[in-house]
C-alpha positions as CSV (number, residue, x, y, z in Angstrom):
1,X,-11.2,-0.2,-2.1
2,X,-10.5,-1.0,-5.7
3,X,-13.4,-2.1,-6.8
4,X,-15.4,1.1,-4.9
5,X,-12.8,3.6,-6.5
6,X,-13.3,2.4,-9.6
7,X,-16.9,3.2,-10.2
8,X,-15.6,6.9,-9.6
9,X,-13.8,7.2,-12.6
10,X,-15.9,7.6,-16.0
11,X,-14.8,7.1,-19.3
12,X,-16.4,9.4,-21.1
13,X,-16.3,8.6,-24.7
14,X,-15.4,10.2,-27.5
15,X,-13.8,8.9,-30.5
16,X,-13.0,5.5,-28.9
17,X,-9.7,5.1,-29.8
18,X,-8.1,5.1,-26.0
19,X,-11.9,3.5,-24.2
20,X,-10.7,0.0,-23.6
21,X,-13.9,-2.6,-24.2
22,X,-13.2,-5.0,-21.5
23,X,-11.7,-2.6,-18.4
24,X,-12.8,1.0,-18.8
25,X,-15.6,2.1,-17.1
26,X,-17.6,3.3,-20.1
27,X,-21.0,1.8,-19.3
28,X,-24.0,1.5,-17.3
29,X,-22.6,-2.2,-17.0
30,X,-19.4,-0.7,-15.4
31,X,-16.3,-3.1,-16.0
32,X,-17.3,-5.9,-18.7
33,X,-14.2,-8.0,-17.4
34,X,-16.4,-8.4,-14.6
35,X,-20.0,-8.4,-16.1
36,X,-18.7,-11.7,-18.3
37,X,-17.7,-13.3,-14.9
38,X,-16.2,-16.4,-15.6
39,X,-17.5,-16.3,-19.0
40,X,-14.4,-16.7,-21.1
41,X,-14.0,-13.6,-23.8
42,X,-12.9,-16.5,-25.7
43,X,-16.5,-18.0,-25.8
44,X,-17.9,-14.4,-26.7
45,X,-16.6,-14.2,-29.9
46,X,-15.3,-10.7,-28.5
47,X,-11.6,-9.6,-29.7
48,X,-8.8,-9.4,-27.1
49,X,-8.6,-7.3,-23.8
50,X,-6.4,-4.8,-25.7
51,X,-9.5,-4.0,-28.0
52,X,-11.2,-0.6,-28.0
53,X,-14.0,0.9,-28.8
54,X,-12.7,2.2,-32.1
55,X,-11.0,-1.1,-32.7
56,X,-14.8,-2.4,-33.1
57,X,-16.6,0.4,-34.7
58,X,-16.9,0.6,-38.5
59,X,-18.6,3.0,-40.3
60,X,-20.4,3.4,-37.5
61,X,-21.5,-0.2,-37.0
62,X,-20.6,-2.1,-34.6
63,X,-18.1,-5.1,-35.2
64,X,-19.7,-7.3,-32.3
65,X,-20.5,-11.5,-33.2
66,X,-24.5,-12.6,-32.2
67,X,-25.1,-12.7,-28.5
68,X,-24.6,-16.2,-27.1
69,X,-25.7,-14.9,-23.7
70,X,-27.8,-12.6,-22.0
71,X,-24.8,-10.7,-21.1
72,X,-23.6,-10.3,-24.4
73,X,-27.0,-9.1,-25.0
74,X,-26.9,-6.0,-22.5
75,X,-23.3,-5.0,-24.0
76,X,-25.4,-4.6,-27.7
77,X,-27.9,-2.8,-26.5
78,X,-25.4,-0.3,-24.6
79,X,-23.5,0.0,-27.8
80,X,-26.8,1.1,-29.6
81,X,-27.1,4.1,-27.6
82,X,-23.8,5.1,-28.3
83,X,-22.6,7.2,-31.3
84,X,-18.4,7.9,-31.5
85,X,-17.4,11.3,-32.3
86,X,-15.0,11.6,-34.8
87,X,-12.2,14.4,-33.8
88,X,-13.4,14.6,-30.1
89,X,-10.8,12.3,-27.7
90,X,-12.0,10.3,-24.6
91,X,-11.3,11.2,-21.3
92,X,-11.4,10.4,-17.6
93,X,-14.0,12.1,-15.6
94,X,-14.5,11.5,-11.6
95,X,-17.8,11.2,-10.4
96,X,-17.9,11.3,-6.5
97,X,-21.5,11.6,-5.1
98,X,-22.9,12.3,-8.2
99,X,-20.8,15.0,-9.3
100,X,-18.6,14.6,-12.0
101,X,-15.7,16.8,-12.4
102,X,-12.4,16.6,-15.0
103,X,-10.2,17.0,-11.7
104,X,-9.3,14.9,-9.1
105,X,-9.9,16.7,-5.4
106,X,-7.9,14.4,-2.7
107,X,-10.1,16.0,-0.3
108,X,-13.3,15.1,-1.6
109,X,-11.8,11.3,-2.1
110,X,-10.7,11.6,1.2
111,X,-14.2,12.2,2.6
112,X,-16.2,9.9,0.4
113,X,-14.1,6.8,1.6
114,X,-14.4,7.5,5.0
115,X,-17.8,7.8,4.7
116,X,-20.0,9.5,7.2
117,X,-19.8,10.1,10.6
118,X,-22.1,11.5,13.3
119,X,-20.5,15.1,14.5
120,X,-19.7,14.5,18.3
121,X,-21.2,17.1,20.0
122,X,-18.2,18.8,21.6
123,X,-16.5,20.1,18.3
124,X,-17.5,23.9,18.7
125,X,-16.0,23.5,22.4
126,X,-12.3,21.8,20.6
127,X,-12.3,23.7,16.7
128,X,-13.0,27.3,18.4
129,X,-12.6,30.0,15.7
130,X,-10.1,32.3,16.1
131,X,-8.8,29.6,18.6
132,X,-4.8,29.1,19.0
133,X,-4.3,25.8,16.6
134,X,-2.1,23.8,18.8
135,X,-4.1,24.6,21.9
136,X,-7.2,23.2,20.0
137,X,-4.6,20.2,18.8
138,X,-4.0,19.4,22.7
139,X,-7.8,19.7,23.6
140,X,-8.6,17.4,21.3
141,X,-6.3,14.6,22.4
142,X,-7.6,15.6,26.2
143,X,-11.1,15.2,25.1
144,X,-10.8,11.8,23.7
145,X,-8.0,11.3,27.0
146,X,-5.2,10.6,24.5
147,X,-2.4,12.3,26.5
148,X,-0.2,9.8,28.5
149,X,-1.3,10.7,32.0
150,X,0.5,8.5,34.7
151,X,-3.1,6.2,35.0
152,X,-2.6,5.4,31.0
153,X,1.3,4.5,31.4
154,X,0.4,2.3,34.4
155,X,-2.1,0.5,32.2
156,X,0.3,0.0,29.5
157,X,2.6,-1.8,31.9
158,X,5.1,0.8,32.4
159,X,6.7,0.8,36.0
160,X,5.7,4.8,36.8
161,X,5.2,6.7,40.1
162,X,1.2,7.2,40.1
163,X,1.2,10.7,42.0
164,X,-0.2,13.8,40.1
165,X,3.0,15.8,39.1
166,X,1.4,18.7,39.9
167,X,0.3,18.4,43.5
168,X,1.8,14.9,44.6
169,X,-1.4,13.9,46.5
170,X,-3.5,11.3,43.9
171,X,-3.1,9.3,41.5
172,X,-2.8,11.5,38.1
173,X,-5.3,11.1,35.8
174,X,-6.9,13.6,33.1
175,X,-9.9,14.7,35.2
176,X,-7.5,15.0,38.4
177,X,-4.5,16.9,36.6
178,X,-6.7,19.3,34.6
179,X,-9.9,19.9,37.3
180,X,-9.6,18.0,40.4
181,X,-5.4,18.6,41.8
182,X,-5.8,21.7,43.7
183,X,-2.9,23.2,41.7
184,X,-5.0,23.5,38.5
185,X,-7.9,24.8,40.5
186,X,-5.9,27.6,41.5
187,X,-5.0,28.3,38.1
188,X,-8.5,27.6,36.9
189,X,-10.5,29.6,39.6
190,X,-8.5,33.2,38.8
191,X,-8.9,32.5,35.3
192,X,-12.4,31.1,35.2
193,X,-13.0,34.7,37.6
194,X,-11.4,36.5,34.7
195,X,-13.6,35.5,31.9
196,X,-16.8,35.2,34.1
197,X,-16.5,31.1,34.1
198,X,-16.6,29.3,37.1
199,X,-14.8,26.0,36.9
200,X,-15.7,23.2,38.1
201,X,-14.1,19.5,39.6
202,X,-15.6,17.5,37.4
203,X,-14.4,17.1,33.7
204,X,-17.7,16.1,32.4
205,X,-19.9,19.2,33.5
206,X,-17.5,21.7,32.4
207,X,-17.9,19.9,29.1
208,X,-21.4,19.9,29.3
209,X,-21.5,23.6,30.5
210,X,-19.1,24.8,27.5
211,X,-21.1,23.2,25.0
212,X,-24.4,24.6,26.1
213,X,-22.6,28.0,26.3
214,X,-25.1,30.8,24.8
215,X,-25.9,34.3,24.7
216,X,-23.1,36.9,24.1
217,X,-20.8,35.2,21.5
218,X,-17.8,37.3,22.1
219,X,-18.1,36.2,25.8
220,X,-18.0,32.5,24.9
221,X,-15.4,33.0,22.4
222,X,-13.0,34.8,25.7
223,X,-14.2,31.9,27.9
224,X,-13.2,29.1,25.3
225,X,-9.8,31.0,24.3
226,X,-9.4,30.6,28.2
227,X,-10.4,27.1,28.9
228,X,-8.3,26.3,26.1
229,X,-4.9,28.0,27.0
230,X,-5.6,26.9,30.8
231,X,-5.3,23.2,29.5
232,X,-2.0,23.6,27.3
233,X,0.1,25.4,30.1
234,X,-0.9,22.9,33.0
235,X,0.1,19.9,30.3
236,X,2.9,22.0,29.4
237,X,4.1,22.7,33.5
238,X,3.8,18.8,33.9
239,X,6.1,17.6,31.1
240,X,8.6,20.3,32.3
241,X,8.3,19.3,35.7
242,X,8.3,15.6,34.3
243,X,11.3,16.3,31.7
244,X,12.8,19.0,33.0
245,X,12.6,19.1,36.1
246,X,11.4,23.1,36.0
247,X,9.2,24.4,38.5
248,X,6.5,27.0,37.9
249,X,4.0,28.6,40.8
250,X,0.4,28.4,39.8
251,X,0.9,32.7,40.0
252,X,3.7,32.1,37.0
253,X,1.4,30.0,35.1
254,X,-1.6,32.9,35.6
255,X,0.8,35.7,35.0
256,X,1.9,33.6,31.6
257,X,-1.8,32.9,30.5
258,X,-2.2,36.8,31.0
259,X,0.1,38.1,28.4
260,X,-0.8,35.3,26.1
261,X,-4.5,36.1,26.3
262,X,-4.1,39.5,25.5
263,X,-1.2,38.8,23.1
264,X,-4.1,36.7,20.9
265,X,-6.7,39.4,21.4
266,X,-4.3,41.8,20.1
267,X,-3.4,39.9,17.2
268,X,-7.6,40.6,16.4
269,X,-7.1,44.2,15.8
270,X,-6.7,44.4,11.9
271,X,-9.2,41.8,10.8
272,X,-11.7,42.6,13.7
273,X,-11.1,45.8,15.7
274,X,-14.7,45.5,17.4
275,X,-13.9,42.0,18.4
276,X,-10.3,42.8,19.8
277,X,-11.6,45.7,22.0
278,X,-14.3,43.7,23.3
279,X,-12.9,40.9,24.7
280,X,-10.1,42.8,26.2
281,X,-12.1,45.0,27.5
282,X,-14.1,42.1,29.5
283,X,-10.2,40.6,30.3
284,X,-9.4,44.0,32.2
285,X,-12.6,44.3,33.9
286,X,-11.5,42.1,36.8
287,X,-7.6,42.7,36.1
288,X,-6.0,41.3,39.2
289,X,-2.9,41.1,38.0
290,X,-0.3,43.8,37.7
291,X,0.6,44.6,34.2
């Protein structure tokens, strides 16, 4: 990315005595080391690759041999349009989509070399605001079916039991161990009941059906919360079961979701009271679960 970076970062000229002829980007013409090609300086007439601006400048006039090429030519007539400024120093500027700034911003580096990307269209349904971070963290991987579910071991050529660790019926996969494995659906259909979702077997139309989620926002925001903490505990009550060998009910699971829920809506309260009493007022209206 060298030679991309370096048509970020401006010289912009002032008195000349730290722009460097030959590798500062100081010109329209960019780095002259390069615009000469395999044109030796040598054969230029043009003093070493230490020289600067100032080193080249007298009086005001430029210190430069006659052009022997039509290279050398475009250097002269850049230098004609410039003027150095006595008492002013040079400096580096960065210019990153045509905006240049005396600070460098990792960030906006960041963005500009990886370059654009389409926005995949589930990112409201993974980034929720107001959403539980690591939740969101695990969705993601889910989404993209990153987690190492028994079918992705098995493909990797590890020597692993292929039975869901949740129900022990079929192979374990992410769209049976998060919809399909009649544990989850338990878990799923009393929560899903709870925020006025129904769930659904298949993986892709709940996707579909969250991301076309509309109407009442602080509805959707109750039902992604939901979907969200639904996936983290089963993931979590596998890798115990897996690594631990601990054994939760799907009741324990609900009864755990329950108090987190309301433990987040809670946590609203001083930056949105409104909010906080909304949603848990839609959580109690089909409370099912003893407090």
């Amino acid at each position: 990315m060298r030679g991309e970076v370096y048509t970020w970062i401006k010289m912009r000229v002032g008195n000349g005595v730290e722009c460097r002829f030959w590798t500062d980007n100081w010109s329209l013409l960019g780095s002259l080391q390069d615009h000469f090609a395999s044109t030796l300086a040598s054969r230029q007439g043009i003093p070493p690759m230490a020289a600067t601006l100032a080193n080249l400048n007298r009086s005001g006039n430029w210190l430069l041999p006659r052009a022997r090429s039509e290279a050398m030519i475009q250097v002269q007539v850049a230098l004609t349009t410039m003027v150095l400024q006595e008492g002013i120093e040079d400096s580096y500027e960065w210019i990153v989509e045509g905006v240049a700034s005396g600070k460098y911003k990792t960030s906006q580096v960041y963005w500009e070399l990886k370059g654009e990307e389409a926005k995949v269209p589930w990112t409201k349904v993974v980034w929720t605001k107001r959403g539980i971070p690591k939740h969101s963290f695990l969705v993601w991987l889910v989404v993209l079916n990153r987690c190492p579910t028994r079918d992705r071991l098995l493909a990797w050529g590890l020597s692993v039991d292929s039975n869901c660790l949740l129900c022990n019926l079929e192979p374990e996969s992410r769209d049976h161990l998060f919809f399909r494995c009649p544990f989850s659906m338990r878990v799923w259909s009393e929560v899903g009941r709870r925020c006025s979702f129904t769930s659904s077997p298949s993986w892709q139309d709940t996707i579909n059906r969250l991301m076309a989620l509309t109407g009442d926002r602080h509805a959707n925001r109750l039902i992604l919360l939901c979907w969200q903490a639904v996936i983290y505990f089963l993931w979590r009550e596998r890798n115990q079961r897996l690594h631990s060998q601990r054994f939760q009910s799907s009741d324990m699971i609900i009864s755990s979701l329950d108090r987190l829920i309301r433990d987040k809506i809670l946590s609203y309260r001083s930056s949105s009271p409104s909010l906080s009493s909304s949603l848990m007022q839609r959580w109690f209206n089909t409370l099912s679960i003893p407090p």
